[in-house]
N, C-alpha and C positions, 0 to 999 in steps of 0.2 A: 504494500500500500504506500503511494505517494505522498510523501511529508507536505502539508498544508503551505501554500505559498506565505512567507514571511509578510504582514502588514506593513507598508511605510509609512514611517513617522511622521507624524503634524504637530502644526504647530502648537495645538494642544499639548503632545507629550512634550513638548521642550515647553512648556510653562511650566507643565508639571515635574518633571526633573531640577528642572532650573528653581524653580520654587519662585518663581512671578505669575504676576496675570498673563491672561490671552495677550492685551493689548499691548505689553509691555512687548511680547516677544512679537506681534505684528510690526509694534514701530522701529525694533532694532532689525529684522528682515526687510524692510523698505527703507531704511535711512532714514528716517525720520529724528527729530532735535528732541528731546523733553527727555533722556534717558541719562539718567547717570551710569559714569564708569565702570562701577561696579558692578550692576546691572546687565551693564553691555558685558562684559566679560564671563560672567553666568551663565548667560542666554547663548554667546557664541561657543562656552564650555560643552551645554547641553546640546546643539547643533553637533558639534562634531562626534560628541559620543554617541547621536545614536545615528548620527549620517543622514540628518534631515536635508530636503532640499527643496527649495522653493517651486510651488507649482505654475509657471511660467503662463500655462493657460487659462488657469483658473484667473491671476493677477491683470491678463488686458482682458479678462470677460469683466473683471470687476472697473477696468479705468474706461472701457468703451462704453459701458453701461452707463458710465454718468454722464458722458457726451451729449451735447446739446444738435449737433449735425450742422453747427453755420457758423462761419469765421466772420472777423468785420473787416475791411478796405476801408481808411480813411486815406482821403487824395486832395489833391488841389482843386483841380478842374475835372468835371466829366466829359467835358463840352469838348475838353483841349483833345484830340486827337492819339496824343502822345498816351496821357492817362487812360483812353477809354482801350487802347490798347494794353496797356498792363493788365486792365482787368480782364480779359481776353483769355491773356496768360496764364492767372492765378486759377478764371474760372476753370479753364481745362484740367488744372489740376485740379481745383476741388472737384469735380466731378468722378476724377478717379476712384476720387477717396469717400464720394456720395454725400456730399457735402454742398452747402448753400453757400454765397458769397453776399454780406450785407455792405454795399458803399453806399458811401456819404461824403459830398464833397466840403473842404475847409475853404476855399475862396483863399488860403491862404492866411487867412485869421487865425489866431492863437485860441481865442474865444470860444472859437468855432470845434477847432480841435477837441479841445476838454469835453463840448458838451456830446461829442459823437462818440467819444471813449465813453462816459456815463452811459451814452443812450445804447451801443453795443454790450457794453459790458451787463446792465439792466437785462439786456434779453439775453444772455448766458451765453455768448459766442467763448469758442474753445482755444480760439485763438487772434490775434491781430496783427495786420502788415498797416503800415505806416508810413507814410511820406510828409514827415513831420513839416510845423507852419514855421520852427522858430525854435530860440534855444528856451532851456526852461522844461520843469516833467511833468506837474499837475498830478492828475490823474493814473495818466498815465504809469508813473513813477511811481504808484501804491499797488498798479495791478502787477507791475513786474515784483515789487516785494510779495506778494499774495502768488506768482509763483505764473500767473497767466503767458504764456509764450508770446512774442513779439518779435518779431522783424520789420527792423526799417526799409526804406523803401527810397532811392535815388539822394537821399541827404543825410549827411554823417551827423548823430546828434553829439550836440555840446558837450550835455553832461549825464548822459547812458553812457554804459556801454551795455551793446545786444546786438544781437546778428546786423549783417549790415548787407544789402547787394546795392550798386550804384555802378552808373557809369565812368568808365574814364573821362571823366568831364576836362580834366588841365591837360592831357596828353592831344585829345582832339583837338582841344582850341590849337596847341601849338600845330597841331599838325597840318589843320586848317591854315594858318596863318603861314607856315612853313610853303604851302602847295601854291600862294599867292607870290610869295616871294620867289622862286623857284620857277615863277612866268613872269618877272621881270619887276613884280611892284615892289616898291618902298612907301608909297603915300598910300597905306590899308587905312579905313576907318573902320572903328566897332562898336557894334552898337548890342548892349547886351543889355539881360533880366539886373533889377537889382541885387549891387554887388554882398548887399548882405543875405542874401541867399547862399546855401552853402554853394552849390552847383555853380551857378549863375560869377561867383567870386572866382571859384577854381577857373572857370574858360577863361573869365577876365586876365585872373594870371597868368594864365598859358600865351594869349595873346600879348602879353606885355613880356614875358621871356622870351620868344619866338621873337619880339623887335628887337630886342637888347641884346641876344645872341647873336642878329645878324649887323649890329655895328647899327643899328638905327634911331634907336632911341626910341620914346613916346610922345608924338604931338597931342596934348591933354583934348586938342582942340577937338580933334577927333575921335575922343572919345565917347561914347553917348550912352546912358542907361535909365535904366528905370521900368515901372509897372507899368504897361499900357497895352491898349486895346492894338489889333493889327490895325484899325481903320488909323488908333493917335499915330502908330509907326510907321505909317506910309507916310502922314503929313511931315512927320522930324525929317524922316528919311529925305521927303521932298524940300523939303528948308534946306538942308545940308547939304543938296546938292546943285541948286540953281546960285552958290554964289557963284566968284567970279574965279576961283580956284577949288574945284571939286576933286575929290579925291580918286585916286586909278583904280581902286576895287577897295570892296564893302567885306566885310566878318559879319554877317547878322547870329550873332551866338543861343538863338531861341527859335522854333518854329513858327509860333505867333509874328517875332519882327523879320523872319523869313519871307511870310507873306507879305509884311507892310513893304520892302524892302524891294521886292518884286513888283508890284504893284508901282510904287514910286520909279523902278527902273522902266518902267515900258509905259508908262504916262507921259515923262519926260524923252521915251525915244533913245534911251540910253544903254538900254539892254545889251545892244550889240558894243558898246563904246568902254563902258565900267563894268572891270570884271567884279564876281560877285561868287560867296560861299558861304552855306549857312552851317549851323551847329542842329540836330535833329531834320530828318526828311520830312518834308510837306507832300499830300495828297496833290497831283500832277503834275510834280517838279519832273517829271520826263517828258511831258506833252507840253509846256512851253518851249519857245524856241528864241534862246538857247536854250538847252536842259539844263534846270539848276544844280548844280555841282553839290554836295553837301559830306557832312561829317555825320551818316546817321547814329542814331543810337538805336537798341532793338530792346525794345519796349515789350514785347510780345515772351524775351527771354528773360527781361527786369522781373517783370511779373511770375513767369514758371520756376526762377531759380527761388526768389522769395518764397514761394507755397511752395518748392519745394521743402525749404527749407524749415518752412513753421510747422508743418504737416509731422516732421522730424522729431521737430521740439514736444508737439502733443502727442506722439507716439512716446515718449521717453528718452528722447535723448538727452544727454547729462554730458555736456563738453564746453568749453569753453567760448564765449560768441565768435564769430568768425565774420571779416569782412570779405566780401565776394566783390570786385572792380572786373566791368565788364570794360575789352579793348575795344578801339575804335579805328577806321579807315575810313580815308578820301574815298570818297564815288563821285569819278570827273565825271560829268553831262554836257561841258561845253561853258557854264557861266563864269568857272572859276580860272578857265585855261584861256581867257580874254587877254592878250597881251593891251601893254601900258598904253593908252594914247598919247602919250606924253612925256617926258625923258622927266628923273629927278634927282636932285642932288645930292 
């Protein structure tokens, strides 16, 4: 007659050996804080003596269990192209994972932020990706102490640290700026997002070491920024360049003043004349003519690497946050490969 198969131990019997409660030995097998020393050293006593080992199955039947099924997106824009492509991104992954995705745009308001974290967080989302409005945690900064997983989203925060995926925002700008140079220009104007944006600051620099590198310096005169509409960016644009010395080609470092920017170039008949290169690809920058040349960013991967990355975090991963810098390349079209019309000093 066959010897009775031996029972495996639980975590029952390592209370009971150990001479602690259930709980006690639940929160030293999950890592959990409130245990003293002594305690802990009891409990992993009784663990080994009788070769207890945690049931893997049982443990994400009990963490899926409490899952709510919907993440939050909080963004800038919806409207902006660029964003409603991230969510694109994320959703494909949430769907893998059978999962909902809640966005909420901030307008870019700190205000705004906070109250879409409360209003997420209120409906029990399992996790949040973020493309914060500014430095500063709020809220924020209470659900990562509470343990809620979070990645950022295109901008490094100040004073987090948490997963990070964003673009090579300073490498583009130079590279942009490098591609202009490299067809003759020295007189670039740029015209970018406000420089206290994290993103928005990095191009800026890229394009002011790209002049400085190559012996040029920075004419302040020419440099242009700020919050505005594509329509206010056509009219700057078109200011800037009907005086009586317009510059040989343009950096528009945003997709928004890509458009004003464009628009301004072919009103004035200039298109063919000032070369031109933006930072993010705009909807039919290949069917104008010239094709507008650009430094995109892939928006569609911002989004998938970020979900995948939170999806991670609420399965249980336990590492260190980790920054993801997505690279970037010139895509000539024609605008940006405009030689000088005009010789400069």
């Amino acid at each position: 007659m066959s010897a009775r198969p031996q029972r495996r131990p639980t975590m029952r019997d390592v209370a009971e050996r150990a001479g602690v409660s259930f709980k006690t030995v639940s929160r030293v097998v999950n890592g959990e804080g409130g245990v003293s020393d002594d305690l802990v050293s009891r409990v992993e006593a009784a663990i080994a003596a009788l070769g207890y080992r945690p049931d893997d199955r049982a443990r994400h039947l009990r963490q899926t269990a409490s899952r709510t099924g919907a993440i939050g997106f909080i963004l800038v824009d919806v409207a902006n192209p660029f964003f409603s492509s991230i969510l694109r991104g994320i959703e494909e992954v949430a769907r893998k994972h059978d999962y909902l995705v809640l966005a909420g745009s901030t307008d870019g308001l700190r205000e705004r932020e906070d109250q879409l974290v409360e209003a997420f967080v209120a409906r029990r989302v399992d996790g949040l990706i973020v493309v914060p409005s500014g430095p500063g945690a709020g809220p924020l900064q209470a659900e990562l102490e509470r343990g809620t997983p979070v990645v950022f989203l295109d901008l490094e925060p100040e004073d987090l640290t948490v997963d990070l995926v964003r673009s090579d925002h300073r490498g583009g700008a130079l590279l942009a700026t490098r591609h202009l140079q490299a067809h003759g220009h020295r007189d670039i104007a740029f015209f970018g997002d406000d420089p206290s944006i994290f993103s928005a600051g990095l191009r800026l620099q890229g394009y002011r070491d790209a002049m400085v590198e190559a012996g040029l310096g920075v004419d302040e005169r020419r440099v242009v920024h700020g919050r505005h509409s594509p329509e206010v960016w056509r009219q700057i644009i078109h200011d800037h360049l009907i005086g009586s010395d317009p510059p040989t080609a343009l950096f528009s470092a945003q997709n928004f003043i890509t458009v004003g920017a464009t628009q301004a170039l072919h009103e004035l008949e200039l298109h063919e004349t000032i070369a031109h290169i933006g930072f993010d690809d705009i909807v039919l920058a290949d069917v104008v003519r010239p094709g507008i040349s650009v430094v995109p960013q892939h928006p569609w991967e911002l989004g998938r690497r970020a979900a995948e990355r939170l999806f991670a975090r609420i399965d249980g991963l336990d590492e260190p946050p980790t920054q993801q810098v997505i690279g970037t390349a010139v895509v000539a079209r024609g605008s940006g490969e405009i030689l000088p019309y005009r010789t400069t000093d």
